[in-house]
C-alpha positions as CSV (number, residue, x, y, z in Angstrom):
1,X,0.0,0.0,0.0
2,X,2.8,2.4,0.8
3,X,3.7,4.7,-1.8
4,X,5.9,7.8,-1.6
5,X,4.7,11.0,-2.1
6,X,5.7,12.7,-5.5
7,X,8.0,15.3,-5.5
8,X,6.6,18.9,-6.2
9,X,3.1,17.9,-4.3
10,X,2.1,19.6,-1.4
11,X,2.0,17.7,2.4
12,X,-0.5,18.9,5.3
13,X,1.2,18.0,8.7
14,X,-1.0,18.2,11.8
15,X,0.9,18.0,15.4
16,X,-1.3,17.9,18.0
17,X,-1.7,19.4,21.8
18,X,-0.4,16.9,23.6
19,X,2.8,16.7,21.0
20,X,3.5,20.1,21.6
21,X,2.5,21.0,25.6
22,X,4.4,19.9,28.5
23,X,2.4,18.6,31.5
24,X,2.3,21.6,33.3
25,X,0.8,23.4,30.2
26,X,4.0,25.1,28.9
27,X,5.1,25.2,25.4
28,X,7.3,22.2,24.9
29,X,10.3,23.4,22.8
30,X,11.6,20.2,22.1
31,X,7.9,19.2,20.4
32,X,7.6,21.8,18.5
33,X,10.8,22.4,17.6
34,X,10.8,18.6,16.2
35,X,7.6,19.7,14.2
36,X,9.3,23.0,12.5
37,X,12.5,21.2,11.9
38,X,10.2,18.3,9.7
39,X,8.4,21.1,7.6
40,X,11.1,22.8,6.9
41,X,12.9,19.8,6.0
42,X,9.6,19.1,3.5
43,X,10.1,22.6,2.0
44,X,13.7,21.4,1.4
45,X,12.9,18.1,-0.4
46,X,10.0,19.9,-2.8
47,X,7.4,19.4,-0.8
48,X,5.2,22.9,-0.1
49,X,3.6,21.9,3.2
50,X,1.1,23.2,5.2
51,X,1.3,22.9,9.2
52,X,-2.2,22.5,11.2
53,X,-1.3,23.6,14.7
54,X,-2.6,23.2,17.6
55,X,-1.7,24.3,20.9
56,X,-3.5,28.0,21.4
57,X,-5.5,27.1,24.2
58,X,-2.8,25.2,26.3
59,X,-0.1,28.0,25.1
60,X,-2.4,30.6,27.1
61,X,-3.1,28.7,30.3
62,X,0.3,29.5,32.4
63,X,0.3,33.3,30.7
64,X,-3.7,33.2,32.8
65,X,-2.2,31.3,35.9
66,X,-4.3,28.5,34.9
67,X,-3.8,24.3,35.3
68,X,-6.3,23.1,33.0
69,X,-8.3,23.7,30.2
70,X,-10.9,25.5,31.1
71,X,-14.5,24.2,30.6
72,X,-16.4,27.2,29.8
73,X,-16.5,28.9,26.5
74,X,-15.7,32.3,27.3
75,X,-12.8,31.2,29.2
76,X,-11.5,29.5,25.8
77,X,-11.7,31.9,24.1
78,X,-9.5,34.2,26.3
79,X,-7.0,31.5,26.9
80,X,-7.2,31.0,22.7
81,X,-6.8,34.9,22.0
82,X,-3.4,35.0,24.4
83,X,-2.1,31.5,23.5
84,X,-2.4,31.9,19.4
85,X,-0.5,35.2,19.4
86,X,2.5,33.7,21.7
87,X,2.0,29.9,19.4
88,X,2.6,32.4,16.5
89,X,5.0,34.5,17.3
90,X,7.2,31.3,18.4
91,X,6.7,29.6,15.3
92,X,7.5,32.7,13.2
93,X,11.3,33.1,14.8
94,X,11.7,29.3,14.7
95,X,10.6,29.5,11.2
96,X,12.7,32.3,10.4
97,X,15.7,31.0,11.8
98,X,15.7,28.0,9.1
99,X,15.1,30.6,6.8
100,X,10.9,30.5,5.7
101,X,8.4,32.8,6.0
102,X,5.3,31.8,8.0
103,X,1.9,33.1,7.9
104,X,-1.6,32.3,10.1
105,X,-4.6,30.8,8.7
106,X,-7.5,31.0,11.3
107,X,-10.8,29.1,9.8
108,X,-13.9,28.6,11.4
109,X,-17.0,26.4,9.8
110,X,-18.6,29.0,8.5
111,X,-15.7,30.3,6.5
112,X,-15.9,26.2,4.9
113,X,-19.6,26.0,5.0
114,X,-20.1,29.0,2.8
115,X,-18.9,27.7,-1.2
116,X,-17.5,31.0,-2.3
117,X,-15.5,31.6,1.1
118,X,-14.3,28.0,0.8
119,X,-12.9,28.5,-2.5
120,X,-11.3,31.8,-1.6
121,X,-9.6,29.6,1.5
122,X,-8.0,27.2,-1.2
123,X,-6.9,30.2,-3.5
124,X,-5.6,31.8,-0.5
125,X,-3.6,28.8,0.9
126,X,-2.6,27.8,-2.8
127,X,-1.2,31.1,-3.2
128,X,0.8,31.0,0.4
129,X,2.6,27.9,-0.9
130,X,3.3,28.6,-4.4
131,X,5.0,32.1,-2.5
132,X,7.5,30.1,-0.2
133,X,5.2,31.1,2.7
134,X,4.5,28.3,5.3
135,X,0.7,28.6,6.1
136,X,0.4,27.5,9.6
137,X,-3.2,26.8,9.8
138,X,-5.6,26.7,13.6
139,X,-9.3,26.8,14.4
140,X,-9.8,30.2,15.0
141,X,-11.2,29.4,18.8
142,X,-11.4,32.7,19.5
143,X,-14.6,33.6,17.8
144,X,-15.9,29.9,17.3
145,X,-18.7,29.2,19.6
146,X,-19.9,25.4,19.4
147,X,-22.2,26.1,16.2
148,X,-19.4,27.3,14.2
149,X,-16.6,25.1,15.4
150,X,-15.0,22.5,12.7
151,X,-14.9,20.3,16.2
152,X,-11.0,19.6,15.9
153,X,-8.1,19.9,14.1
154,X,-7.6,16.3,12.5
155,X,-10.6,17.0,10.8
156,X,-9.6,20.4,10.0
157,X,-6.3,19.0,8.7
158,X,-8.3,16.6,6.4
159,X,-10.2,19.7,5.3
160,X,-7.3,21.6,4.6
161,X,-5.6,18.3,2.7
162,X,-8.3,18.3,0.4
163,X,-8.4,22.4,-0.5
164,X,-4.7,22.3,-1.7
165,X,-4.5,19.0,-3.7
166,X,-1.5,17.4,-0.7
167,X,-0.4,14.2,-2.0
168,X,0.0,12.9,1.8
169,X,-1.7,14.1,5.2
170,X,0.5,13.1,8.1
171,X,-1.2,12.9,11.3
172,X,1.8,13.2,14.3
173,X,0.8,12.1,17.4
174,X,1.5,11.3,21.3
175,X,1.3,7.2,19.9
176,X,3.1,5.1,17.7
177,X,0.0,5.0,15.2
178,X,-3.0,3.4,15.6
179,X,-3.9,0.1,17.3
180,X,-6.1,-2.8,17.5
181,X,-6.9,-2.0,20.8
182,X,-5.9,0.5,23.9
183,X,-2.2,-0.6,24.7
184,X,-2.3,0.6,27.6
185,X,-5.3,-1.8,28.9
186,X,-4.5,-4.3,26.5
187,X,-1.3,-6.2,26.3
188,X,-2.6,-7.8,22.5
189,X,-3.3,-4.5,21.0
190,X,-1.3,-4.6,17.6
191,X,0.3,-1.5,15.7
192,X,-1.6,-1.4,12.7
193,X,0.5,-1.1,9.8
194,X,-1.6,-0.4,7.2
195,X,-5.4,-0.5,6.8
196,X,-8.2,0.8,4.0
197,X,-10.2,4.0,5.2
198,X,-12.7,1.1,4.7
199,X,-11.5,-1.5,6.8
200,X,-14.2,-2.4,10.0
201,X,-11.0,-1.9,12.0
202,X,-11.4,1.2,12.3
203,X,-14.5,1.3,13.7
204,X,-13.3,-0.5,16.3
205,X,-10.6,1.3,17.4
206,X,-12.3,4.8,17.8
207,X,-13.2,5.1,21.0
208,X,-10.1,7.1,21.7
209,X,-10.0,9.9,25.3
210,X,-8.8,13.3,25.2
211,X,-6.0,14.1,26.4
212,X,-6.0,17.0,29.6
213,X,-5.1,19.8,27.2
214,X,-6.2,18.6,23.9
215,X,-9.7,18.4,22.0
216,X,-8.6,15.2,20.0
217,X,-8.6,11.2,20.1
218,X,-8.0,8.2,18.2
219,X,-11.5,8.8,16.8
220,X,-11.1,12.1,15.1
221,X,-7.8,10.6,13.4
222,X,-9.9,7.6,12.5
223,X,-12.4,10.1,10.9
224,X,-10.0,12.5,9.5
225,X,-8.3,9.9,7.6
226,X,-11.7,8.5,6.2
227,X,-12.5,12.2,4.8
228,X,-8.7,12.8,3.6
229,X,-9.7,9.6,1.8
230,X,-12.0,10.7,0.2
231,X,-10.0,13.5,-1.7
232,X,-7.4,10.5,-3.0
233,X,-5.1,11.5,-0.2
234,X,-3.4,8.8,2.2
235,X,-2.8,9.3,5.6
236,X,-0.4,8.1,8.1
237,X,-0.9,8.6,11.6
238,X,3.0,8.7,13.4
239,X,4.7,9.5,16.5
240,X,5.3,13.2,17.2
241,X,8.9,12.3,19.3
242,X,10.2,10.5,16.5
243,X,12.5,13.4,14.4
244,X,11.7,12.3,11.1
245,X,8.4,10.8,11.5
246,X,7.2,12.8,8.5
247,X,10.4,12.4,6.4
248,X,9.7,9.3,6.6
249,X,6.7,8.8,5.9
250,X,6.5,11.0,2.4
251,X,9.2,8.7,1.4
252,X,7.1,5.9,1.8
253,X,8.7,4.4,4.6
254,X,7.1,2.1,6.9
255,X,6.2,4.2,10.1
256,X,3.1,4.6,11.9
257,X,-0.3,3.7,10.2
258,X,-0.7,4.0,6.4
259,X,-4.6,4.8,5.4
260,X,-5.1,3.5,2.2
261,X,-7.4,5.8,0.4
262,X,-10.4,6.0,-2.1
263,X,-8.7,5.0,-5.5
264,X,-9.6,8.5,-7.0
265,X,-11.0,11.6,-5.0
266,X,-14.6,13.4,-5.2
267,X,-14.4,16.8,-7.2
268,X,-14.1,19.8,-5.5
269,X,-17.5,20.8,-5.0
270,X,-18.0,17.0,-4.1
271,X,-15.9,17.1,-1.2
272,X,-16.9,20.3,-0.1
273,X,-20.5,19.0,0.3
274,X,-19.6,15.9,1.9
275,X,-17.3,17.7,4.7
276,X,-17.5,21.4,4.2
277,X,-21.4,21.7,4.1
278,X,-22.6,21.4,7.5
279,X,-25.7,19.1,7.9
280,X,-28.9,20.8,8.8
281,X,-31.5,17.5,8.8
282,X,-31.7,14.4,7.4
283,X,-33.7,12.4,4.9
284,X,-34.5,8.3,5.3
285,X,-35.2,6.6,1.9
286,X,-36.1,2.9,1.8
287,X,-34.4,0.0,0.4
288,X,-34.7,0.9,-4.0
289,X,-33.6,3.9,-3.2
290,X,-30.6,2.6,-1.8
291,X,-30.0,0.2,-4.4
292,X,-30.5,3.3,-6.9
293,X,-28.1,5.7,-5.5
294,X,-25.4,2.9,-4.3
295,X,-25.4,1.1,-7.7
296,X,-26.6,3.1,-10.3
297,X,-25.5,6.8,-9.5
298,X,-29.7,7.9,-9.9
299,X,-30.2,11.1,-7.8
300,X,-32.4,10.5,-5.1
301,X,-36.5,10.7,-6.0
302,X,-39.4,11.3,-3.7
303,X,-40.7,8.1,-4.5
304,X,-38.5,6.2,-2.5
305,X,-38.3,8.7,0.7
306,X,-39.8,7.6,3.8
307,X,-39.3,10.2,6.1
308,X,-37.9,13.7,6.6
309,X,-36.4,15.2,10.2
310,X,-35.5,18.6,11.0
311,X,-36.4,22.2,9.4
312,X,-34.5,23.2,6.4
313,X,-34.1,25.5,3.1
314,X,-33.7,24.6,-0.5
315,X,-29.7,23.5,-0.9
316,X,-29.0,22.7,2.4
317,X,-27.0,19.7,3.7
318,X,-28.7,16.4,4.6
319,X,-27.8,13.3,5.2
320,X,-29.1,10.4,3.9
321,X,-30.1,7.2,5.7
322,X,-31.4,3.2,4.7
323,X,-33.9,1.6,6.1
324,X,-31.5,-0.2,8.1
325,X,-30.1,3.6,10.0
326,X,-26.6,3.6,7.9
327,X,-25.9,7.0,6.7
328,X,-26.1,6.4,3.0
329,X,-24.9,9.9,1.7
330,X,-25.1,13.8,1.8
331,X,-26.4,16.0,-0.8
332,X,-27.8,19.3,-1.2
333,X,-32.0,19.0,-1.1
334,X,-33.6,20.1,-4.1
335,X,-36.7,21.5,-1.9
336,X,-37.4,22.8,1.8
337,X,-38.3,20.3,3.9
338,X,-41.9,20.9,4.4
339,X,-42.1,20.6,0.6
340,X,-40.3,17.4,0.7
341,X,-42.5,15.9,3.3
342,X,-45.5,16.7,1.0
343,X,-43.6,15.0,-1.6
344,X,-43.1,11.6,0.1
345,X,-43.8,8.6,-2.2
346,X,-44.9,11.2,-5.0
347,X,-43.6,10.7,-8.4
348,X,-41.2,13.0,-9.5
349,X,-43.4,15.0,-12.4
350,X,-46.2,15.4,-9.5
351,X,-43.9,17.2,-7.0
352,X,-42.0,19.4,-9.8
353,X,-38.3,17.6,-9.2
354,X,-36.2,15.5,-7.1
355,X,-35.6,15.5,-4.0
356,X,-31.8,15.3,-4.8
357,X,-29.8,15.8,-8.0
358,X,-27.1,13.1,-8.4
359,X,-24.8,16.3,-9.0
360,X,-25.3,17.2,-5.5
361,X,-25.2,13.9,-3.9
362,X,-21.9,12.0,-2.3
363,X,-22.9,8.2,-1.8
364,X,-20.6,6.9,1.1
365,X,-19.6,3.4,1.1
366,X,-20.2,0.6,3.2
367,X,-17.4,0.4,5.8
């Protein structure tokens, strides 16, 4: 499964909280310095790569006199608004000294959510990289109240992976990679090697815990990798403390866990409606409707809806469910919801339409 990643095509690195934090909350210099060291490096080979950060919150806690990570918003978004400024400015010397430029990328869900914002987001990271500029990318926490939040920065790194075209996400990490079951509970757990973003091995392993300072968990990983897969990109989740954990893995290298991806990526717009496009209700279709979308590539008819929860507009995000409660697929709905209730087991020429186009429907496959 492992390949190497072709020179000339852009990487996304993500280094987590607990990579980058020391126990009592501090920046870590040795973490980070271990992450900047392996971009820079990337730049080096012919690799323009993208670093997903985080660490604001934890970097703002000892500058507050705080322990923990606080569990209210508002204090989140103080400790976010000191720590990304001194995250920043630490990256930017240690950046500088290896001679690169680095700039901030803040997003929020909104900013993905909205098409024309999302494509200025790709032109604007596209344009960092092609200008030698090191895009260090972060939730903007700041503003982001629980509505607007991506959720964590895996996920946001898969996002990212898939607006500039990166041949390889690299997912470091306070664990060798992933594993069959919790080492640390279980003395059989296995380092998995290599899996498909398919495999029902990953389901099982995704009941990962947060760390103290962090947001993240096996779980995300598991779910970042499945949506980087989706854009034809691989993943491999590797250990933060080794030094040339990404090196490694571009060059195809066996480290960590490899995630074999979908054999060729949605299209743009595909992608963004399947992970940009936030979900705002859900449609249930019965068992030929399944069988039409899954096998055929039909869009999705009235006929073979059965039911229709929550309140939404013309072109929002659903998902789609079986009979049997799997999520079947997102798409954009042709009609507002009440109009699509009224339209259950209608023919199509009675209710003016489908429910949704096959141009604005991703069909997910069975894991």
């Amino acid at each position: 499964m492992r390949r190497a990643v072709k020179v000339g095509a852009p990487v996304v690195v993500k280094v987590g909280t607990s990579s980058l934090v020391q126990a009592d909350g501090n920046l870590d210099p040795e973490g980070a310095a271990r992450a900047v060291a392996q971009v820079a490096s990337l730049w080096e080979q012919g690799h323009p790569t993208v670093l997903v950060s985080s660490g604001a919150v934890a970097a703002g806690l000892p500058a507050l006199g705080l322990t923990e990570r606080p569990r209210d918003v508002p204090m989140l978004q103080v400790a976010a608004a000191v720590g990304q400024g001194r995250l920043m400015a630490w990256y930017m010397r240690e950046f500088s000294e290896l001679g690169l430029v680095a700039g901030q990328v803040l997003l929020t869900k909104d900013v993905l959510a909205n098409r024309p914002q999302y494509v200025h987001a790709r032109k604007a990271l596209e344009q960092m990289l092609a200008a030698g500029v090191v895009p260090i990318v972060n939730e903007n926490d700041t503003v982001a109240v629980e509505e607007l939040k991506i959720g964590d920065n895996d996920r946001l790194a898969a996002v990212v992976s898939h607006l500039v075209g990166a041949g390889m996400l690299v997912l470091l990490t306070d664990t060798a990679g992933l594993y069959s079951g919790d080492p640390r509970l279980d003395d059989t757990a296995e380092l998995l090697s290599a899996v498909r973003y398919t495999d029902q091995i990953l389901d099982d392993v995704m009941q990962g815990k947060s760390g103290r300072f962090g947001s993240g968990g096996v779980g995300t990983k598991v779910a970042a990798a499945r949506m980087a897969a989706w854009s034809g990109v691989p993943t491999v989740i590797a250990p933060a403390a080794n030094p040339e954990a990404a090196l490694k893995a571009i060059a195809g290298i066996d480290i960590g866990t490899w995630v074999e991806p979908h054999h060729s990526g949605l299209s743009a717009r595909k992608l963004w409606i399947a992970f940009g496009q936030p979900s705002e209700g859900s449609v249930h279709i019965d068992a030929g409707a399944v069988y039409a979308l899954a096998e055929r590539g039909k869009s999705l008819l009235p006929a073979g809806v059965t039911r229709v929860e929550g309140s939404f507009g013309s072109w929002a995000g659903v998902e789609v469910f079986g009979p049997d409660g799997k999520m079947v697929g997102k798409g954009l709905s042709a009609m507002p919801a009440d109009n699509l209730r009224d339209a259950i087991g209608q023919h199509t020429s009675d209710v003016g339409g489908e429910a949704i186009h096959r141009d604005d429907l991703v069909v997910f496959p069975d894991p």
